[in-house]
One Martini backbone bead per residue (centre of mass of N, CA, C, O) as a GRO file, in nm:
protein
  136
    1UNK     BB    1   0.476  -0.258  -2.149
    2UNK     BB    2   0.235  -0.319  -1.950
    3UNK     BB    3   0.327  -0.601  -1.862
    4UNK     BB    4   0.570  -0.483  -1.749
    5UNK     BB    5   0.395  -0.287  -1.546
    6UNK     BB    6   0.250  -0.492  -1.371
    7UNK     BB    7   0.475  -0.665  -1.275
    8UNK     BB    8   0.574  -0.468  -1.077
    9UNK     BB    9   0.344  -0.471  -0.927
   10UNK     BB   10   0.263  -0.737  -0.822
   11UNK     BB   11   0.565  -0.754  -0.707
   12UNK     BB   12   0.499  -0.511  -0.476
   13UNK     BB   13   0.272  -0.708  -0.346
   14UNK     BB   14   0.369  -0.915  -0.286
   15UNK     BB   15   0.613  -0.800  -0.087
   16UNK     BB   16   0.387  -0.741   0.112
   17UNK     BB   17   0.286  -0.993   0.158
   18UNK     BB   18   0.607  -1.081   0.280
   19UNK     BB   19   0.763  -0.849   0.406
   20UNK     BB   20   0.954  -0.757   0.171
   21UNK     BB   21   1.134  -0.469   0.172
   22UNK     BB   22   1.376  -0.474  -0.024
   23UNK     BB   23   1.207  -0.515  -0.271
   24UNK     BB   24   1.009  -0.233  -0.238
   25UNK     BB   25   1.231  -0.056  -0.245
   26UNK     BB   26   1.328  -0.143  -0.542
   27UNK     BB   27   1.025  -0.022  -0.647
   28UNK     BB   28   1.149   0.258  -0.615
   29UNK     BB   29   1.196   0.549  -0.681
   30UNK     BB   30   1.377   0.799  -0.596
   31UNK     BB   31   1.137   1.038  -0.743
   32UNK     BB   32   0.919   0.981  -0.628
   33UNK     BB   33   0.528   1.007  -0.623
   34UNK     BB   34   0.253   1.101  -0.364
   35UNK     BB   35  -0.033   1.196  -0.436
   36UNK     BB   36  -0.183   1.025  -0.174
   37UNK     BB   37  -0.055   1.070   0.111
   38UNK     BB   38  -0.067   0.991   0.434
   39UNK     BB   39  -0.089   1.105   0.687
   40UNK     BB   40   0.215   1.215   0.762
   41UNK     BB   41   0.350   1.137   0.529
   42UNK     BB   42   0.537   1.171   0.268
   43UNK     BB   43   0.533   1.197  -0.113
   44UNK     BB   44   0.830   1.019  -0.086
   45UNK     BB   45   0.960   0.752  -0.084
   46UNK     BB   46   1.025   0.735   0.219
   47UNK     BB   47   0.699   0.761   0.262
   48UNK     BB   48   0.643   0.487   0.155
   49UNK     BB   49   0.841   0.317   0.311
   50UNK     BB   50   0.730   0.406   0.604
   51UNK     BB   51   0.401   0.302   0.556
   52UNK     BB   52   0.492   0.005   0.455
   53UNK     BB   53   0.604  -0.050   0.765
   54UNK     BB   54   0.379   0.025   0.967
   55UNK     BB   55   0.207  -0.188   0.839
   56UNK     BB   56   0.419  -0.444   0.846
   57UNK     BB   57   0.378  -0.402   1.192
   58UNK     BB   58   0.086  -0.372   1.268
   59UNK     BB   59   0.030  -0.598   1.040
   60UNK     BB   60   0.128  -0.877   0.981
   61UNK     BB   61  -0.145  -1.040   0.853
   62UNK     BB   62  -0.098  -0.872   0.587
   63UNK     BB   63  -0.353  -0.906   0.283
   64UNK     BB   64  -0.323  -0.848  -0.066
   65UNK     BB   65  -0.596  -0.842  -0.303
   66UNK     BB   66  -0.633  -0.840  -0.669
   67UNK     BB   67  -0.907  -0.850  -0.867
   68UNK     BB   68  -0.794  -0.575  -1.035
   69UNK     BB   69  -0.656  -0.506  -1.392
   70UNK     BB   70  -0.486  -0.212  -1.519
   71UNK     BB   71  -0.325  -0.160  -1.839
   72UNK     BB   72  -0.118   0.125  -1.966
   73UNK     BB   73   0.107   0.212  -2.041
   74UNK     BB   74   0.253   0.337  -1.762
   75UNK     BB   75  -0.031   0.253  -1.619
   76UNK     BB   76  -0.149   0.095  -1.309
   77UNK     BB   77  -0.417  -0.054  -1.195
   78UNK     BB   78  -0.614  -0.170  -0.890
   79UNK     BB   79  -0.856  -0.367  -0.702
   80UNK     BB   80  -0.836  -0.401  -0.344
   81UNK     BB   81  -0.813  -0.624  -0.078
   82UNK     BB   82  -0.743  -0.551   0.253
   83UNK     BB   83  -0.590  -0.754   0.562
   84UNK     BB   84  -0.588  -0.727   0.884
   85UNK     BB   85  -0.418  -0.722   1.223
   86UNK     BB   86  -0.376  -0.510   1.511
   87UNK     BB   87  -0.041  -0.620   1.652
   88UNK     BB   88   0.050  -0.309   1.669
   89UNK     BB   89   0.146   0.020   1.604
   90UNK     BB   90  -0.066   0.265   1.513
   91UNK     BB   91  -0.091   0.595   1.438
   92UNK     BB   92  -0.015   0.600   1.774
   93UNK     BB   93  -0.185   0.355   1.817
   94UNK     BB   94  -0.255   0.076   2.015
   95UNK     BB   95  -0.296  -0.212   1.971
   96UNK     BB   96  -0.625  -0.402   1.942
   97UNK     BB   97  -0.694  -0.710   1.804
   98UNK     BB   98  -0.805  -0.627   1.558
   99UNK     BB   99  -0.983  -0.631   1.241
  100UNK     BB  100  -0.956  -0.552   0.893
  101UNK     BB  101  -1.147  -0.458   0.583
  102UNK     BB  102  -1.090  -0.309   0.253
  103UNK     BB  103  -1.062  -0.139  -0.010
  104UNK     BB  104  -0.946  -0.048  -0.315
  105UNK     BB  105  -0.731   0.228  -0.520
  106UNK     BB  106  -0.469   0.183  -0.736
  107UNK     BB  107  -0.199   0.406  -0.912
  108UNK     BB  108   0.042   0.361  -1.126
  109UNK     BB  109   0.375   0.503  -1.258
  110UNK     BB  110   0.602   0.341  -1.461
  111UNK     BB  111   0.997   0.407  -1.479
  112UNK     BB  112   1.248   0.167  -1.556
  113UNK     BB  113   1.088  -0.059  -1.364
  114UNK     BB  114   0.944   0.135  -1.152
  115UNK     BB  115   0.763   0.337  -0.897
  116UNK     BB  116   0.705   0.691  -0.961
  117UNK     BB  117   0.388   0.705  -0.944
  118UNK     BB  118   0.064   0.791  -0.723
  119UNK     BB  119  -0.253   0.673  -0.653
  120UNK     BB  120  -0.538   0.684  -0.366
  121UNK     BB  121  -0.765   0.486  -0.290
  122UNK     BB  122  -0.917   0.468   0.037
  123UNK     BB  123  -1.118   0.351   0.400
  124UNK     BB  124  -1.011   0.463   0.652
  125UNK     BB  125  -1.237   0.471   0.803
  126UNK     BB  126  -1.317   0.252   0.852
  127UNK     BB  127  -1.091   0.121   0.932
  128UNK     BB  128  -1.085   0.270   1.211
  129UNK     BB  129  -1.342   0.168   1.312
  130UNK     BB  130  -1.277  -0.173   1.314
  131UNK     BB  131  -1.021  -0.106   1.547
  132UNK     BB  132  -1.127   0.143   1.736
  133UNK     BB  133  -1.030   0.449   1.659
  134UNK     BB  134  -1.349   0.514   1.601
  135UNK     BB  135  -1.622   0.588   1.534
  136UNK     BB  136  -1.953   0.510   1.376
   0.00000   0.00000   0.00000
């Protein structure tokens, strides 16, 4: 079962290097719940959906690399570096045309085929600070 629930979650990371909404959609749960939703972002499913939405929007050449997979019954980590170019409005912020990479750790819980819930570490602060949304 590991293997598969890893592989949800691949295609969800694959889906959003892609940008391929309709995808990412179908890999959430009706009842997902995120542990660790981004400010302003909603808890559930809606807020991931529209969290990855503002994503795809700001940074059209977002690209997440996972260097690192752990699956354990329905349980999937990954490790991964995120990379794009701000070049739409983020988090009510104009363009920047700058660019940032930042590190990340996300755990999900797979069930029934879907990510049903979420828990995740980034460095926001980083990532703004790269954008020039915030200072150094």
């Amino acid at each position: 079962m590991s293997e598969q629930n890893k592989a949800v979650f691949e295609k969800l990371m694959s889906a959003l290097n892609a940008k391929d909404m309709a995808t990412m959609e179908s890999l959430i749960a009706d009842d997902f719940v995120d542990n660790d939703a981004m400010p302003g972002m909603a808890p559930g499913r809606q807020g991931m959906i529209d969290m990855m939405g503002m994503f795809v929007g700001a940074f059209p050449d977002l690209n997440v690399v996972v260097e690192h997979w752990v699956a354990e019954g329905d349980l999937v980590v990954g490790v991964m570096t995120t990379k794009g170019t701000q070049t739409g409005e983020f988090m009510g912020m104009p363009a920047s045309g700058k660019k940032f990479s930042v590190r990340e750790m996300h755990m999900v819980r797979v069930a029934n085929g879907k990510m049903a819930e979420h828990w995740g570490l980034s460095n926001e602060m980083s990532m703004m600070q790269q954008l020039g949304l915030m200072p150094e």
